[in-house]
BADOKOL-333598 format. One line per 10 residues: number of its first residue (from 0); their letters; for each residue x, y, z of N, C-alpha, C. Coordinates in nm, 3 decimals, padded with zeros to 5 digits. Layout:
BEGIN
NUM	A	X,Y,Z,X,Y,Z,X,Y,Z | ...
END
This chain:
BEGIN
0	XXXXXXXXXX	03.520,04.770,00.816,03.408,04.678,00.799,03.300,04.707,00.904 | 03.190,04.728,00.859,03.050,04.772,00.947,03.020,04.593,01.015 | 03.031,04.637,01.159,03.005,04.549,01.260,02.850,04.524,01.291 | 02.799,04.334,01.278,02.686,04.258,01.225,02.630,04.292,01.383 | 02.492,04.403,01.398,02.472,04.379,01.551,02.330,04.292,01.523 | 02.316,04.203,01.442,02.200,04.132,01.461,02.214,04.015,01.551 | 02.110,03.932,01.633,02.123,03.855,01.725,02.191,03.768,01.688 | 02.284,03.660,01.774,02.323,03.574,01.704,02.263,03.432,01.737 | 02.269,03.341,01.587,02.243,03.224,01.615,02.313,03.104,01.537 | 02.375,03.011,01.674,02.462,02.917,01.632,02.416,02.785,01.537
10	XXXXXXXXXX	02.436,02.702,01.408,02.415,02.652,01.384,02.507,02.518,01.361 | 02.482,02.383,01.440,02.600,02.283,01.408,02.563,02.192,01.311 | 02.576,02.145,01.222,02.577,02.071,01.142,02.656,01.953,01.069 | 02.623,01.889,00.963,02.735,01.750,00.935,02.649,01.655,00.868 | 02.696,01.542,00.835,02.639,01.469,00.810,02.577,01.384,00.870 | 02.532,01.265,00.874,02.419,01.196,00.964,02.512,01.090,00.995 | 02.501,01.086,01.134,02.608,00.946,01.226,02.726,01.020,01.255 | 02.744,01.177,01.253,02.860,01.198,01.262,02.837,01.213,01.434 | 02.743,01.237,01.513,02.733,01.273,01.671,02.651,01.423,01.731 | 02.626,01.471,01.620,02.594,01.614,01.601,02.455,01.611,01.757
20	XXXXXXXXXX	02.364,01.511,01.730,02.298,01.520,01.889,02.320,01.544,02.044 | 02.416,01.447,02.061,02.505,01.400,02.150,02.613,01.545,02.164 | 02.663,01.586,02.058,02.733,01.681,02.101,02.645,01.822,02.164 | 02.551,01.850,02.083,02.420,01.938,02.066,02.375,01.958,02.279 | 02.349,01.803,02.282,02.318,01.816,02.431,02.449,01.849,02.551 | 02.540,01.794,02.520,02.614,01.827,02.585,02.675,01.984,02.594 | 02.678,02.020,02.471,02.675,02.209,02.470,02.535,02.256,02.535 | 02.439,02.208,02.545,02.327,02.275,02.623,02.375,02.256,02.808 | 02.433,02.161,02.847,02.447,02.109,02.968,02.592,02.254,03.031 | 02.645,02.305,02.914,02.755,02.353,02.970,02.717,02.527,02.920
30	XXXXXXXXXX	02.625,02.496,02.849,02.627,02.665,02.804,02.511,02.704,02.754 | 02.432,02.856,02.764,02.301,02.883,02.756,02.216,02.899,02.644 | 02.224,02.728,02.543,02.204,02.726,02.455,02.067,02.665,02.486 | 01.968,02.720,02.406,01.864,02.589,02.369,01.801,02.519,02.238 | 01.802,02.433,02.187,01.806,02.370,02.069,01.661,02.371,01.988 | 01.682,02.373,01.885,01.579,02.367,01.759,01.648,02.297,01.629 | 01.557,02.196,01.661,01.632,02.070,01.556,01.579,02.192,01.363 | 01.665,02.106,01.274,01.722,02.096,01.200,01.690,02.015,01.090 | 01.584,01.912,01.047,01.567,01.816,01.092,01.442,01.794,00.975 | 01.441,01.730,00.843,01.331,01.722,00.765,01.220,01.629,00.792
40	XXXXXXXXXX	01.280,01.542,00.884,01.222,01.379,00.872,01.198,01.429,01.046 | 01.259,01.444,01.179,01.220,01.452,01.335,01.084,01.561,01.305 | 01.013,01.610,01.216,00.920,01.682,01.241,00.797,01.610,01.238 | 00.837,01.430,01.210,00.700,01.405,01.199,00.675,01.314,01.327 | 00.573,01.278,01.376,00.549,01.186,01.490,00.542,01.056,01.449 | 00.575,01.008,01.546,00.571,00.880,01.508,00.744,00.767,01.403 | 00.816,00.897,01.338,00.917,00.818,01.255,01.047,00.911,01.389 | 01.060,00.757,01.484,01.118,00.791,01.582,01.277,00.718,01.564 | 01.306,00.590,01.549,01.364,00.476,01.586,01.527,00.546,01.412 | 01.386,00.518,01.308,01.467,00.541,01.186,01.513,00.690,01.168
50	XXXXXXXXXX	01.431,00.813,01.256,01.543,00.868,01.226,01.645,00.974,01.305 | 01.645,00.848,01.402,01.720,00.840,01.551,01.707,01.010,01.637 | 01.597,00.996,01.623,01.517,01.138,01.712,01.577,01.080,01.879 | 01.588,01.236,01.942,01.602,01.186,02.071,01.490,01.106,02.138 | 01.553,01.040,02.223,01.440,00.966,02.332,01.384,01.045,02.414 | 01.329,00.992,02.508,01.227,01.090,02.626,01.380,01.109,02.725 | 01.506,01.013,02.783,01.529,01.075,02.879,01.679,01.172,02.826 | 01.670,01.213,02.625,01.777,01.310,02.605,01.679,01.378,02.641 | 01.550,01.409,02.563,01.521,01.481,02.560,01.471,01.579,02.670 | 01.449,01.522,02.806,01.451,01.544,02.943,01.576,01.667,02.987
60	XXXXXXXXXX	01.698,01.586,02.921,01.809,01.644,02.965,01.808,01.847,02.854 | 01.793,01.780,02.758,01.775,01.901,02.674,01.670,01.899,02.605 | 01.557,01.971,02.620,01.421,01.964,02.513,01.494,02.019,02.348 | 01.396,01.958,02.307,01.489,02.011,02.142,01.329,02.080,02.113 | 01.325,02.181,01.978,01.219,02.246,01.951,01.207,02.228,01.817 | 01.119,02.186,01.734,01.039,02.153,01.595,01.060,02.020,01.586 | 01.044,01.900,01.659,01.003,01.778,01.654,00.913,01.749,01.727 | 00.824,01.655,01.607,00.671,01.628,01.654,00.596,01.669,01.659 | 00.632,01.806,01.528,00.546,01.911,01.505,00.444,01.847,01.413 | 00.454,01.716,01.318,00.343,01.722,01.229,00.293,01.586,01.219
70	XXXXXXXXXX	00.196,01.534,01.171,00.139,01.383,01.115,00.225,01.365,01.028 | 00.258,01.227,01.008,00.289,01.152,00.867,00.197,01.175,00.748 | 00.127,01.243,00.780,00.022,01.190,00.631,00.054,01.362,00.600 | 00.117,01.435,00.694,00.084,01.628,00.645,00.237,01.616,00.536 | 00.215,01.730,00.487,00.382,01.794,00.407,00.385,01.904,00.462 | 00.513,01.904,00.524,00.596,02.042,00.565,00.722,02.065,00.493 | 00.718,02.192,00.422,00.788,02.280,00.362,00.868,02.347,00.385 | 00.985,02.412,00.306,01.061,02.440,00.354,01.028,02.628,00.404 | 00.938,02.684,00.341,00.917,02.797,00.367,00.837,02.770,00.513 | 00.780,02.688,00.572,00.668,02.615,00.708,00.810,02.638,00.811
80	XXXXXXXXXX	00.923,02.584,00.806,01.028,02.555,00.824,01.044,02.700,00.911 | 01.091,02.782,00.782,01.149,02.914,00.801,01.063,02.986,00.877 | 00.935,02.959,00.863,00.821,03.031,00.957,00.857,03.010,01.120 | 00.836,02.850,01.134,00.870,02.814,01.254,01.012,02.817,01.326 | 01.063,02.815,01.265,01.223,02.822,01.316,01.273,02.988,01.355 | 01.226,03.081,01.265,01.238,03.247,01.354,01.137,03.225,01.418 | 01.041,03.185,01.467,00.981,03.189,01.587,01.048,03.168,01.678 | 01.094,03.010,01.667,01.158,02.985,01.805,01.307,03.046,01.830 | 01.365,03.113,01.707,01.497,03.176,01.787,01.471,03.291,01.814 | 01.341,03.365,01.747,01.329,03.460,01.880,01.291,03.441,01.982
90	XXXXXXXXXX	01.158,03.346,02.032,01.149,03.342,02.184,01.266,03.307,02.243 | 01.382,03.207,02.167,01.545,03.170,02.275,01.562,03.310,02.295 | 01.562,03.409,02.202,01.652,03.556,02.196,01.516,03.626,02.331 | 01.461,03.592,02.326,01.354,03.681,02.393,01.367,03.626,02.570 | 01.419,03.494,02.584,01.438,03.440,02.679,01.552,03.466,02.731 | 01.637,03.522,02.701,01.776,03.529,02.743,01.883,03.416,02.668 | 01.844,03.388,02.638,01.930,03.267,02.591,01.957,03.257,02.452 | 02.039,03.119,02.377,02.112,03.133,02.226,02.073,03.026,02.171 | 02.006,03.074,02.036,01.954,02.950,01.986,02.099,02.838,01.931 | 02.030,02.705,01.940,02.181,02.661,01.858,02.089,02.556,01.798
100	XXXXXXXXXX	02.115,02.583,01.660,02.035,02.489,01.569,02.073,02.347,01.536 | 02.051,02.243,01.499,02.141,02.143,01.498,02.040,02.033,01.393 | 02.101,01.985,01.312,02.062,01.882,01.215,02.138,01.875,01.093 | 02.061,01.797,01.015,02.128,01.768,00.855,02.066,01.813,00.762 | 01.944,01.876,00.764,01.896,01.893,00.600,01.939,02.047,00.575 | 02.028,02.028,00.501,02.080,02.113,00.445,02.015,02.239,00.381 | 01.928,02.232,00.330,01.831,02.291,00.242,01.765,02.368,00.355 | 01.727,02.310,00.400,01.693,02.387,00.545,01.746,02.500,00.585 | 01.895,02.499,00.626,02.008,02.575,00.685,02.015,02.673,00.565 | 01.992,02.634,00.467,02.058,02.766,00.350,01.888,02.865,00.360
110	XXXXXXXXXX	01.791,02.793,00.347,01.649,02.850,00.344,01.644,02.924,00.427 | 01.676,02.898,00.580,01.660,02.999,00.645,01.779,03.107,00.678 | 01.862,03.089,00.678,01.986,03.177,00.634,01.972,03.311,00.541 | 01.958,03.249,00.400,01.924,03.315,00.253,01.766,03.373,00.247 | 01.667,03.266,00.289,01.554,03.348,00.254,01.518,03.234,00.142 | 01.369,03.274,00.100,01.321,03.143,00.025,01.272,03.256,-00.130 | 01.269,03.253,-00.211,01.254,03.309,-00.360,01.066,03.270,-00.345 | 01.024,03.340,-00.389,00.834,03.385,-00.382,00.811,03.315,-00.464 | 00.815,03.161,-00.526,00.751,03.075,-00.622,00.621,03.027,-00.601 | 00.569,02.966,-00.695,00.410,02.969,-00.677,00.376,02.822,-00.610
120	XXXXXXXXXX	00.252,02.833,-00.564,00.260,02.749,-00.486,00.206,02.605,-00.546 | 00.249,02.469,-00.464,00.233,02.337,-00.553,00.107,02.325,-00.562 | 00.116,02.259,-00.700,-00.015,02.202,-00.794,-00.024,02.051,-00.738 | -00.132,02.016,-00.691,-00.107,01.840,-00.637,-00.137,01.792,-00.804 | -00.205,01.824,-00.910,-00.219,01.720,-01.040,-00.069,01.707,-01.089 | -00.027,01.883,-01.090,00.151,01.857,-01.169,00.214,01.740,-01.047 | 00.203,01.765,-00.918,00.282,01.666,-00.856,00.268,01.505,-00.913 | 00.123,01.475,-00.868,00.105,01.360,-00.944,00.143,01.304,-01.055 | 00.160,01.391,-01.165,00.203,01.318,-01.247,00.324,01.325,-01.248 | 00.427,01.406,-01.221,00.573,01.390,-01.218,00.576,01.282,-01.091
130	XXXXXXXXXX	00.543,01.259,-01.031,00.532,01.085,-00.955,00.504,00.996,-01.018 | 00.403,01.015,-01.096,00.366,00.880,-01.174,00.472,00.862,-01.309 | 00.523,00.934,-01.362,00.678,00.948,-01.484,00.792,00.897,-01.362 | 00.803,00.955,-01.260,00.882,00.905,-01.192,00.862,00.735,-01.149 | 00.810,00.674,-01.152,00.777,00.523,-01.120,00.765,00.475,-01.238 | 00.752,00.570,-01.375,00.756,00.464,-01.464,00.917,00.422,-01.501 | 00.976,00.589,-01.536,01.127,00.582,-01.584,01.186,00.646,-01.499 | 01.168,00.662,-01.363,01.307,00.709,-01.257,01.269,00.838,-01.254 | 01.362,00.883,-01.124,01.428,00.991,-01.103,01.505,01.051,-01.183 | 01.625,00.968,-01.293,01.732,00.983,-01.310,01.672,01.064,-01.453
140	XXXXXXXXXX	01.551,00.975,-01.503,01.501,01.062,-01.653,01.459,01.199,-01.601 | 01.391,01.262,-01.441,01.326,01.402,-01.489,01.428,01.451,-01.467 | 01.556,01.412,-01.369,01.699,01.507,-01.357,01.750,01.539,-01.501 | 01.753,01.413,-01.569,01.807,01.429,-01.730,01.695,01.574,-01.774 | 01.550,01.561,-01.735,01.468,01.640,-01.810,01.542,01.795,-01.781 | 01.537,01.785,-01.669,01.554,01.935,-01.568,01.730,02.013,-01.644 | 01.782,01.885,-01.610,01.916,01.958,-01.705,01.919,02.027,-01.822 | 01.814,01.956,-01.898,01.775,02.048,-02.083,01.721,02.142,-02.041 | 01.606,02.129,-01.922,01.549,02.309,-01.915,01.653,02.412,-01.784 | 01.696,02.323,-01.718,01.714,02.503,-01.641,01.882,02.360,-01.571
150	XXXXXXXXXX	02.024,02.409,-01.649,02.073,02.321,-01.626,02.147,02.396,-01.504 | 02.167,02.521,-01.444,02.184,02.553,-01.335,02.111,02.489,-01.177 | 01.972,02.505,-01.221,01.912,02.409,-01.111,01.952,02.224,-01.140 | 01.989,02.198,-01.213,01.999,02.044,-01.228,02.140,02.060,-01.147 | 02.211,02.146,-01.190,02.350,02.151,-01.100,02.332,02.140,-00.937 | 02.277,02.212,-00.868,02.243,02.210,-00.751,02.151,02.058,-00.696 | 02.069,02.021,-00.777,02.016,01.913,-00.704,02.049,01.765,-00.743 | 02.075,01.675,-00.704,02.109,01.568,-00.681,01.978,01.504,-00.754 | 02.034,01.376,-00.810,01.933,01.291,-00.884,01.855,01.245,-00.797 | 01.900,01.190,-00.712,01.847,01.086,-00.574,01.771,01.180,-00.464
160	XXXXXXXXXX	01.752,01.304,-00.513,01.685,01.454,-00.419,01.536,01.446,-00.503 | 01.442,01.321,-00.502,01.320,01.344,-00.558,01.176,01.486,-00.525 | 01.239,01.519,-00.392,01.145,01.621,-00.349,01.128,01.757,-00.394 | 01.302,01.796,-00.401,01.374,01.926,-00.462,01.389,01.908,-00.637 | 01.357,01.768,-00.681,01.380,01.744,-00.824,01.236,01.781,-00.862 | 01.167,01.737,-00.820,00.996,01.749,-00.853,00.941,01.859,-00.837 | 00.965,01.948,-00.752,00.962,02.105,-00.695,01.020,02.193,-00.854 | 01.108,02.163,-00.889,01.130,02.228,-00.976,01.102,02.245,-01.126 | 01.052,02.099,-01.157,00.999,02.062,-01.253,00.876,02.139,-01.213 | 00.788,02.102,-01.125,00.663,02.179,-01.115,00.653,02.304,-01.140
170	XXXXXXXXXX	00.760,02.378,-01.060,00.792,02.555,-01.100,00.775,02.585,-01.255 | 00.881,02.490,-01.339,00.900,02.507,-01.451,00.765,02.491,-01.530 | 00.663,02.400,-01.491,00.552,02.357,-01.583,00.455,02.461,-01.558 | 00.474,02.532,-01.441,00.369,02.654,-01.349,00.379,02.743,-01.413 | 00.527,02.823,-01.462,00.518,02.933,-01.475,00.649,02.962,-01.634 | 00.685,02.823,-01.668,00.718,02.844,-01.791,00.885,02.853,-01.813 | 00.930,02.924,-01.712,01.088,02.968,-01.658,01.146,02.841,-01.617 | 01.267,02.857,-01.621,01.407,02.813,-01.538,01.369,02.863,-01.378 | 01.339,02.780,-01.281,01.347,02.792,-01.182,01.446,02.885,-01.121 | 01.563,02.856,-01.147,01.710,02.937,-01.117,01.716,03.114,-01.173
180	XXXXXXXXXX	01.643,03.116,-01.292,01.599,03.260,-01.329,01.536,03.331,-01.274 | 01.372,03.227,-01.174,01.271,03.285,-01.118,01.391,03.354,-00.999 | 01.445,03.284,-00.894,01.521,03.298,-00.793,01.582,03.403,-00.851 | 01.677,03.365,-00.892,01.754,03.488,-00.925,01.685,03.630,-00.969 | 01.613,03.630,-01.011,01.509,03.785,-01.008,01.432,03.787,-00.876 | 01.406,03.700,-00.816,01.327,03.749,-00.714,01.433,03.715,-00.588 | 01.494,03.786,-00.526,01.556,03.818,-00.411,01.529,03.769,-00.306 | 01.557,03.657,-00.217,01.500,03.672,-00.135,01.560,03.731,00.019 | 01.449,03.778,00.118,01.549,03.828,00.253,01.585,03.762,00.336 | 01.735,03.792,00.329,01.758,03.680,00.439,01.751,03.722,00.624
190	XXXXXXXXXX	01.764,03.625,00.703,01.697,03.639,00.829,01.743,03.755,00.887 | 01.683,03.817,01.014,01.741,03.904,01.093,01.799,03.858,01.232 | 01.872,03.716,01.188,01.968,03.685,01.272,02.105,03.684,01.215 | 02.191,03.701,01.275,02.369,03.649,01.209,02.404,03.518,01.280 | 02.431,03.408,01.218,02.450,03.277,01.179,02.571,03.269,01.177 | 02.641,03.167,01.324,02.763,03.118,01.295,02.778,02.971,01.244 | 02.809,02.934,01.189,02.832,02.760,01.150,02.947,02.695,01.194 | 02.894,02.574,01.236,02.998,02.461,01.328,02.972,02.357,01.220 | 03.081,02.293,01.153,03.050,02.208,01.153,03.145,02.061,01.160 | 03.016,01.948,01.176,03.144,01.779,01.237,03.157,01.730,01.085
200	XXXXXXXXXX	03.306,01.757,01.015,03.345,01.673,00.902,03.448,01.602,00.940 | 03.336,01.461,00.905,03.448,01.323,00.908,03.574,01.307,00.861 | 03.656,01.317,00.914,03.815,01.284,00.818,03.844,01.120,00.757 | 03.728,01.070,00.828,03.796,00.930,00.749,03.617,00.875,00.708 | 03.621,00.896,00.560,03.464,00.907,00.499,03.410,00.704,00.525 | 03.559,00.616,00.519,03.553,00.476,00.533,03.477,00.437,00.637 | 03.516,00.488,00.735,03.494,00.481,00.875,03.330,00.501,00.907 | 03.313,00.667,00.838,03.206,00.655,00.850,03.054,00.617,00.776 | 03.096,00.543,00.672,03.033,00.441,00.595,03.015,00.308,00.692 | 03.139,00.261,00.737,03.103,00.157,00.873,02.995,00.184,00.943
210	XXXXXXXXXX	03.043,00.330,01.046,02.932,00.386,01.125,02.794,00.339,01.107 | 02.728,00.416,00.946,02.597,00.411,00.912,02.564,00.257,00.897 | 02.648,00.135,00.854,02.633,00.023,00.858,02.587,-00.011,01.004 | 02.635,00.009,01.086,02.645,-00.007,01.227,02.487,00.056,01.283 | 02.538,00.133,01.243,02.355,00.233,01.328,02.207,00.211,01.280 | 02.246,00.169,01.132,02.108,00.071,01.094,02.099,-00.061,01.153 | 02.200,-00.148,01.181,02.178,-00.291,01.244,02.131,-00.244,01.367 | 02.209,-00.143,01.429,02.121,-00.114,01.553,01.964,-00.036,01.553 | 01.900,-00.002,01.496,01.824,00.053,01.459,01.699,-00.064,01.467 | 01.750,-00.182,01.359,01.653,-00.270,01.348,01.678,-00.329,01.479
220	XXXXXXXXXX	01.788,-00.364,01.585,01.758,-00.420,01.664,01.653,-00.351,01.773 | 01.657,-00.246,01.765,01.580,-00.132,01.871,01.431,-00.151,01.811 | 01.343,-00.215,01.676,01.252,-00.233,01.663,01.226,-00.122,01.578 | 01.259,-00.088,01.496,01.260,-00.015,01.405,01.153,-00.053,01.258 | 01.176,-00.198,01.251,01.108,-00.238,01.166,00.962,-00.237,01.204 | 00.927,-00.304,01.371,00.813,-00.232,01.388,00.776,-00.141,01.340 | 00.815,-00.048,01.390,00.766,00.130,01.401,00.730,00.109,01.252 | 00.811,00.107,01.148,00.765,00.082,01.008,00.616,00.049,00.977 | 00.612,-00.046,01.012,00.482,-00.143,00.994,00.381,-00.118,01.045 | 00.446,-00.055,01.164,00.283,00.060,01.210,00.217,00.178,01.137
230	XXXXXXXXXX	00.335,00.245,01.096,00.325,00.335,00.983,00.242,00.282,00.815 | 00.290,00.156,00.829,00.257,00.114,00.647,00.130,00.060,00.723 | 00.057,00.046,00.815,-00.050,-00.050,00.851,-00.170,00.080,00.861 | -00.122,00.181,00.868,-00.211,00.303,00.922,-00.340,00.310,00.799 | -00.308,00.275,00.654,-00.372,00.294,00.584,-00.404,00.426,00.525 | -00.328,00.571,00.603,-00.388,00.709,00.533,-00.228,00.713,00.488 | -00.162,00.658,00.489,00.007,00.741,00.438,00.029,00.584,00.307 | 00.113,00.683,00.228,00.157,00.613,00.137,00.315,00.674,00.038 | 00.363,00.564,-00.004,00.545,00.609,-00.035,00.582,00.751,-00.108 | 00.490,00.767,-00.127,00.530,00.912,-00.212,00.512,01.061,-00.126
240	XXXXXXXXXX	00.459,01.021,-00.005,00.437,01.140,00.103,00.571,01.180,00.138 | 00.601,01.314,00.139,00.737,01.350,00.176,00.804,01.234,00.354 | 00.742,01.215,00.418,00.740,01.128,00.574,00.816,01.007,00.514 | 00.700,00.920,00.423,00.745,00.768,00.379,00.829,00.802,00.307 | 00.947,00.901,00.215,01.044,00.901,00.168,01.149,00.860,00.210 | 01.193,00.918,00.342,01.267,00.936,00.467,01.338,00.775,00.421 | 01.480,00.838,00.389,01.568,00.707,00.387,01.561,00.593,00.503 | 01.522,00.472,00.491,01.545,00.377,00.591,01.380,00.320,00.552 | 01.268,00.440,00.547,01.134,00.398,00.615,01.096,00.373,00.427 | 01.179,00.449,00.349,01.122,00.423,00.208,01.160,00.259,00.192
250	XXXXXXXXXX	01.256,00.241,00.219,01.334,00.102,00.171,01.270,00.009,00.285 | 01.189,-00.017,00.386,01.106,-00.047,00.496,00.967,-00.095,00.446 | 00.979,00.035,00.350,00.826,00.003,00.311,00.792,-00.086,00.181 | 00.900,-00.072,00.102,00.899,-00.166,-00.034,00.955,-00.349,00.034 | 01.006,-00.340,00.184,01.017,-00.451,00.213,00.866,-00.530,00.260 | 00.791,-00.416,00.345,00.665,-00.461,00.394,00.555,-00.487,00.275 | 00.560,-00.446,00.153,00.495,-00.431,00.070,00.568,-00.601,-00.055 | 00.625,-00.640,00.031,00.702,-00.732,-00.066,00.808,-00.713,-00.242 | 00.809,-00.535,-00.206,00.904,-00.566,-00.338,01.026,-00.563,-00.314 | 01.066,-00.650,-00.215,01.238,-00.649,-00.125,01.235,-00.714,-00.042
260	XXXXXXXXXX	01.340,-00.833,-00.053,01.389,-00.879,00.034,01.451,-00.866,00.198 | 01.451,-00.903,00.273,01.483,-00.837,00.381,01.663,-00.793,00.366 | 01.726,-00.886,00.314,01.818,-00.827,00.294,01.884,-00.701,00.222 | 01.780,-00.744,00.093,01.836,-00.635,-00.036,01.738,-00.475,00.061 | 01.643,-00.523,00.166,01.595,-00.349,00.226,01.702,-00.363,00.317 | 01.781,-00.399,00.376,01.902,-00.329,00.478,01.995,-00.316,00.366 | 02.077,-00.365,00.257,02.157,-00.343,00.220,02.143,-00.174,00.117 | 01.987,-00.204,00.073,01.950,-00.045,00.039,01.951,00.060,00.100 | 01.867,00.054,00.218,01.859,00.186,00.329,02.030,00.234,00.374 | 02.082,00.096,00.371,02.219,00.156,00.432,02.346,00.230,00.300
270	XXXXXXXXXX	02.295,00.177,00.192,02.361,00.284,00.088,02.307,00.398,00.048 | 02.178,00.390,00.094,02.046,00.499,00.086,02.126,00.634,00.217 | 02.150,00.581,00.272,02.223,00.722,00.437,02.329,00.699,00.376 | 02.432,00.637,00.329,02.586,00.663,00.249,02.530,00.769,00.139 | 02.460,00.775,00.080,02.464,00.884,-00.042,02.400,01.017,00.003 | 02.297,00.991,00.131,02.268,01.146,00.194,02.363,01.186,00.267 | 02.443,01.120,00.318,02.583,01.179,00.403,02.664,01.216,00.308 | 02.638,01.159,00.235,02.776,01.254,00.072,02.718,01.407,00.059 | 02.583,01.426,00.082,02.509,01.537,00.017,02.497,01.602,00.135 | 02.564,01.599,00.230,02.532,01.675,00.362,02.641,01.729,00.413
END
């Protein structure tokens, strides 16, 4: 077997509440790692509390790299992602040191790993209107749609994955194809790093359904709902921006907006992180 001499870079991963931060810093404290979050939702400023981004004195202890890279009102992509993220593991590689990547969005970790397939780029009218079908009859009707046209990609994405569901529908209306066909003919390269994977799987899934119960009550006690309301008060962002999706701040915002109770928005957001921790 021909031996991988490309640089290496560590990646830990898991689902969300499993500790993956906390552990993240403490491997920086003992070994010459430096971190580059992972992280769909820590890239924006400002959505701090909900989606338990480090504070000023982790982040003291270990700087993390691609949070607070963007406005709430911008969209960052997953190819934006891949741009910025070999940046920073080469300057770690260029510094002497080992990148160690750390977060949950999954999609992420495979994107830059695999490489991203050359699709065309988004139409904001197709977006719009697969938002506006989406608010009339769900998510659950364009997944149903997506399954009749390209039922390989319906396999891969999750009903409750509106960003990656809409992405593909768009592909499909752009250029006519099965998304999964386009990919699959077009190759993409994957990085010129070699990628080890760590990852924290819960053995007791009960437990950590508690957890996420637990870390949202704390969440709102830390003022979380603020931070919300500063966000929904800003006037340039609104629920359909990839930012206001962000489990906790979507179900936040249909509370501030009055279509939710305060209860029925904690009892949502918190089955809302139970079904992204299934998918992570």
């Amino acid at each position: 077997m021909a031996t991988d001499h490309r640089p290496l870079a560590i990646c830990l991963m898991g689902p969300t509440a499993t500790g993956k931060p906390a552990l993240a810093i403490a491997l920086r404290e003992h070994l010459p790692v430096d971190i580059v979050s992972v992280d769909a939702s820590q890239v924006y400023r400002g959505l701090d509390i909900g989606t338990a981004k480090p504070g000023a004195a982790e982040l003291a202890r270990a700087p993390h790299r691609l949070i607070d890279i963007r406005d709430p009102s911008e969209v960052y992509s997953a190819a934006e992602f891949c741009r910025d993220a070999l940046r920073e593991i080469d300057d770690i590689h260029r510094a002497g040191r080992l990148p160690l990547l750390v977060g949950g969005t999954m999609f992420y970790f495979r994107a830059l790993e695999f490489g991203l397939s050359r699709l065309p780029a988004a139409d904001p009218a197709i977006r719009a209107r697969l938002l506006a079908e989406a608010e009339r009859h769900g998510w659950a009707a364009l997944h149903a749609r997506l399954e009749q046209i390209d039922p390989v990609s319906a396999g891969r994405i999750h009903p409750n994955d509106p960003q990656r569901l809409q992405r593909a529908l768009e592909i499909f209306e752009l250029t006519g194809e099965a998304p999964s066909r386009l990919q699959a003919r077009d190759r993409p390269v994957p990085a010129p790093f070699r990628f080890v994977r760590l990852a924290i799987i819960p053995g007791d899934r009960e437990a950590l359904q508690a957890r996420i119960a637990r870390r949202f009550q704390a969440m709102l006690e830390q003022g979380f709902l603020a931070e919300a309301e500063g966000l929904y008060r800003r006037g340039d962002l609104h629920p359909d921006l990839p930012s206001m999706r962000t489990v906790g701040y979507r179900q936040a915002w249909e509370y501030l907006s009055g279509r939710l109770s305060y209860t029925d928005m904690v009892e949502r957001a918190v089955l809302a992180t139970r079904q992204l921790a299934k998918r992570q």
